[in-house]
C-alpha atoms as one frame of an Amber mdcrd trajectory, in Angstrom:
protein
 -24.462  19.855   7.658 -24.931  16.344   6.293 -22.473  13.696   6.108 -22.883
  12.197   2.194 -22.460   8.661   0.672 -22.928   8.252  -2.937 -24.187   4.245
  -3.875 -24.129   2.597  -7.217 -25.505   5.883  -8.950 -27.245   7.503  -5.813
 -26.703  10.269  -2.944 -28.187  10.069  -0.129 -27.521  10.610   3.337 -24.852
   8.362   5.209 -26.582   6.857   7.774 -28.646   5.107   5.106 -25.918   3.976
   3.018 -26.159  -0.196   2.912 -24.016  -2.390   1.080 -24.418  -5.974   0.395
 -23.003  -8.488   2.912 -22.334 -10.508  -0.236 -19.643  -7.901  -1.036 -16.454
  -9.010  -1.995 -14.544  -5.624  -0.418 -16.466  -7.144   3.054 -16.220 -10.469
   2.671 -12.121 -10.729   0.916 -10.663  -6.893   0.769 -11.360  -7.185  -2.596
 -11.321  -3.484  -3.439  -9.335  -0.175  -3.952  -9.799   3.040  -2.688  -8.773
   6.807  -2.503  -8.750  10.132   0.132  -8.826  13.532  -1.529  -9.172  16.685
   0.604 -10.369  20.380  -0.145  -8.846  23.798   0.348 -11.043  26.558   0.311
 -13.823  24.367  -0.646 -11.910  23.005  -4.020 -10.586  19.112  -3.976  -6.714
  18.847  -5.056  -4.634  17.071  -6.983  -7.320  15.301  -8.241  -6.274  14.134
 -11.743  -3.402  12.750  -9.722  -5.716  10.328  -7.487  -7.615   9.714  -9.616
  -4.283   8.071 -11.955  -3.843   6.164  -9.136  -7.404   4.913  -8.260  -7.380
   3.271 -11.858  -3.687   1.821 -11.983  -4.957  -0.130  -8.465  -8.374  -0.921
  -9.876  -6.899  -2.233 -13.003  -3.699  -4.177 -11.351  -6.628  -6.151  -9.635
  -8.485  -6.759 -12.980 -11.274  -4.307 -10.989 -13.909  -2.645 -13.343 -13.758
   1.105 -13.081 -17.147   2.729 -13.359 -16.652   5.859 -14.042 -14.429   8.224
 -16.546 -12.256  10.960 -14.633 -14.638  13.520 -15.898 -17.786  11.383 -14.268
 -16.316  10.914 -11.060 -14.930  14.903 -11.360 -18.556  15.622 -11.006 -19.603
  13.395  -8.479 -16.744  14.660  -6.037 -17.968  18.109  -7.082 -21.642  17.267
  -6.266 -20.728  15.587  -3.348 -18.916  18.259  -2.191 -21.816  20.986  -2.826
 -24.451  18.472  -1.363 -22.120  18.623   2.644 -21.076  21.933   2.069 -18.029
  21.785   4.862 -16.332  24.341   5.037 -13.353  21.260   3.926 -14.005  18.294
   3.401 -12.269  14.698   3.121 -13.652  12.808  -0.351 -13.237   8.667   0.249
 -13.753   7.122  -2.851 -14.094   2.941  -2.969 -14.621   0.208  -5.741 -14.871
  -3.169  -5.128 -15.298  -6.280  -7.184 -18.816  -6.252  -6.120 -21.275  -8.522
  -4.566 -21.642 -12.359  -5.304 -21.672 -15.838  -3.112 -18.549 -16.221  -1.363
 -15.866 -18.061  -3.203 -12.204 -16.879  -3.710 -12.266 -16.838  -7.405 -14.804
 -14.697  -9.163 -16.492 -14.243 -12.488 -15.654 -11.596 -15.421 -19.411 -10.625
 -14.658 -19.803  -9.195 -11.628 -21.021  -5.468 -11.148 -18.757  -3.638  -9.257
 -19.707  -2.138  -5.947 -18.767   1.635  -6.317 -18.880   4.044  -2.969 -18.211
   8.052  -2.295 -18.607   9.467   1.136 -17.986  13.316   1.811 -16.764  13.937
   6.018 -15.739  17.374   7.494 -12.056  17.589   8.029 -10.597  18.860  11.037
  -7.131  20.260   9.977  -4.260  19.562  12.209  -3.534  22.353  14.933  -0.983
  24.559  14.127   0.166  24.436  17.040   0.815  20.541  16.562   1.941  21.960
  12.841   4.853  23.874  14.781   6.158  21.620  17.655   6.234  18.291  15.275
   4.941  15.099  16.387   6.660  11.836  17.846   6.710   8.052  16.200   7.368
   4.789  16.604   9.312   2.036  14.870   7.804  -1.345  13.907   8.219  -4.168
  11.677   6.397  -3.959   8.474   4.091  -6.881   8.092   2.225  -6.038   4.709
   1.548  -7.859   1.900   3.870  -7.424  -1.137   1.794  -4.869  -3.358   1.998
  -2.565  -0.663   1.725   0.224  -4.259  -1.893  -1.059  -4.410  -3.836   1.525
  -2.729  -5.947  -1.856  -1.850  -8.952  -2.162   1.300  -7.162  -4.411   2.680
  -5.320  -2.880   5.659  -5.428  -4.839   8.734  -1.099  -4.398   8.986  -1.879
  -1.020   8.710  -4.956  -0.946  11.742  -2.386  -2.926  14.066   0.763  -0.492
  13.618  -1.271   2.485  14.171  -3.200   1.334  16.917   0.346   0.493  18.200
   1.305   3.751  18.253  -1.837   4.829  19.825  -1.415   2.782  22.484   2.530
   4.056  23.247   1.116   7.638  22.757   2.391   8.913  19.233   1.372  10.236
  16.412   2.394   7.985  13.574   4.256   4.192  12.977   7.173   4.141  10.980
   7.901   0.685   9.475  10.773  -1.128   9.216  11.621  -4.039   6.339  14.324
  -6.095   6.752  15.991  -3.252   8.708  15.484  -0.444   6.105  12.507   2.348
   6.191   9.623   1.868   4.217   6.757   4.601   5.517   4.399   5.231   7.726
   1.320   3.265   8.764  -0.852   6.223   6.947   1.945   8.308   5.447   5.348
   8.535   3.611   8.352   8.902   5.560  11.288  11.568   4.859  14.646  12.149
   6.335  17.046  15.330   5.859  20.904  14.020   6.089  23.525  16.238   5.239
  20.663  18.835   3.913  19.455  16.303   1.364  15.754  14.372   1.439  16.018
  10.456   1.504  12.923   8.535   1.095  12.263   5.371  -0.145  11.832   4.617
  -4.242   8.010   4.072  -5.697   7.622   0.416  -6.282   5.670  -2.431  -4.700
   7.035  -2.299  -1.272   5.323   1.727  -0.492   2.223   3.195  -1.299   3.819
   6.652  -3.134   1.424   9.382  -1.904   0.257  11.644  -4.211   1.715  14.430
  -1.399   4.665  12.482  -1.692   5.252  13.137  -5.324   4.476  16.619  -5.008
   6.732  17.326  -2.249   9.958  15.963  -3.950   9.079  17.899  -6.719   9.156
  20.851  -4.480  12.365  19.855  -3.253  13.890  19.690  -6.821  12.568  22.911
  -7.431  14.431  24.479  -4.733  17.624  22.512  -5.433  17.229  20.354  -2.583
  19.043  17.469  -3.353  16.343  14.187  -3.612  17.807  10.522  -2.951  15.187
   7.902  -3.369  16.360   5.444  -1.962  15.557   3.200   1.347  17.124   4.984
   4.595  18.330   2.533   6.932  17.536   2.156  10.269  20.681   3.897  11.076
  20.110   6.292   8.890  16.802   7.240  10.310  18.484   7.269  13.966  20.865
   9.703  12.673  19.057  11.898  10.754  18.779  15.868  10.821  15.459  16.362
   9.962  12.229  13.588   9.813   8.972  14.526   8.155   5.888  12.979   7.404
   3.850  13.322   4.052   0.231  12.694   3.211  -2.962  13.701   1.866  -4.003
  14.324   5.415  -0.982  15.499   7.558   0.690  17.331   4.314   4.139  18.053
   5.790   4.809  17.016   9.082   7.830  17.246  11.081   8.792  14.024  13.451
  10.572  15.065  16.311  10.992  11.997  18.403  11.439   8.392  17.547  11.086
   5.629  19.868  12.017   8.090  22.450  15.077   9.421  20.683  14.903  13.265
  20.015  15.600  13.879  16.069  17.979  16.545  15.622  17.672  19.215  17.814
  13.970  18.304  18.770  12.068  20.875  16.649  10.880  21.040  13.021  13.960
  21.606  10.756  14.696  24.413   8.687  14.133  21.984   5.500  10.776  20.504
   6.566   9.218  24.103   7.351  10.444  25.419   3.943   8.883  22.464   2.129
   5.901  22.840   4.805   5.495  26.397   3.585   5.657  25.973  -0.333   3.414
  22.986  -0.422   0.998  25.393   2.045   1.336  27.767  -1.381   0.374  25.429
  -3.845  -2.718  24.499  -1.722  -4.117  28.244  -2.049
């Protein structure tokens, strides 16, 4: 089955997708982008991303090309044209492609990309042991809500986790928890969820906003707020949220087991409603 990049207006196949080297996403960042997955063949949460693809594009003064209903067929199409059995959907704008020079015009065309990969759903056996993390600093920038290109922080704290052997980077500012290097981070104290508020200093996951609201529904209590170091070092329960690890229980950080060293009863409950809302 073929891998698929859509181009300015055009599929074709992904090994022949070019891109200027003029490009401003290559040569500054200068670009927004967004991951949807499939279930049974169907993207999700789509109207959601695609919300949040145009309040990035537009806090960057980035021309969106398309209407939601334009790019609803193109992910459509694109999904029909790889037909994986699921399927990860990376959508990209940049500012487009002009001589190099930090400020830009009001003209340029912007440089709009689609590529459609098979996804390779975590194990369930991973699913049901839980994963370990580490703790770093967080170096981003200060739009961190800007689901921007630029991610270079975000390369360097999870190849530093690769390299100590875990799954996923949680980062630290100023000593309280922000997220993780490709997720939102969670914590279950005294049988209520902390995580940390929307606003410029996380990237709130579309999985993220869905998950709280499955807490609420079950009258989980929801504190969004930032968890403290301590507070993450204490906690009951960790878990991980994201378009690709869904719900995710952490059961070791920096070597420490979290609670008693198993996915809580409070992650697998949210695990198991958000795996009903994806059928």
């Amino acid at each position: 089955m073929p891998e698929v990049a859509f181009v300015n207006g055009r599929f074709l196949p992904l090994a022949d997708a070019v891109v200027s080297i003029e490009d401003r996403g290559f040569q500054f960042g200068d670009g927004v982008y967004e991951v949807i997955r499939t279930y049974r063949g169907r993207p999700f949460e789509v109207d959601a991303h695609l919300e949040r693809f145009d309040r990035s594009a537009g806090t960057l003064e980035l021309k969106q090309p398309y209407s939601h209903a334009r790019w609803r067929q193109l992910i459509e199409e694109g999904i029909r044209r790889a037909a994986y059995p699921e399927a990860k959907v990376y959508l990209q704008i940049t500012r487009g492609a002009a001589p190099r020079d930090h400020v830009y015009t009001a003209d340029l065309m912007p440089t709009t990309v689609m590529t459609v990969r098979e996804i390779q759903p975590l194990s369930p056996i991973v699913r049901a042991a839980g994963v370990e993390a580490i703790t770093a600093e967080d170096i981003r920038w200060g739009r961190c809500d800007i689901k921007s290109v630029n991610l270079l922080a975000n390369v360097l704290a999870r190849q530093h986790g690769k390299q100590a052997g875990v799954f996923e980077t949680i980062l630290l500012k100023d000593g309280m928890v922000t997220e993780g290097a490709v997720s939102n981070v969670m914590l279950v104290r005294d049988r209520s969820v902390i995580t940390a508020p929307e606003g410029p200093r996380i990237l709130s996951g579309v999985t993220r906003a869905l998950v709280l609201q499955l807490a609420r529904e079950q009258g989980i209590p929801v504190q969004e707020r930032y968890p403290s170091q301590a507070d993450l070092q204490g906690a009951d329960e960790v878990f991980l949220t994201g378009t690709t690890v869904e719900v995710l229980s952490v059961i070791k950080i920096d070597g420490r087991i979290v609670g008693q060293g198993q996915p809580g009863s409070i992650t697998r409950q949210l695990a198991e409603k958000f795996a009903m809302r994806t059928g």
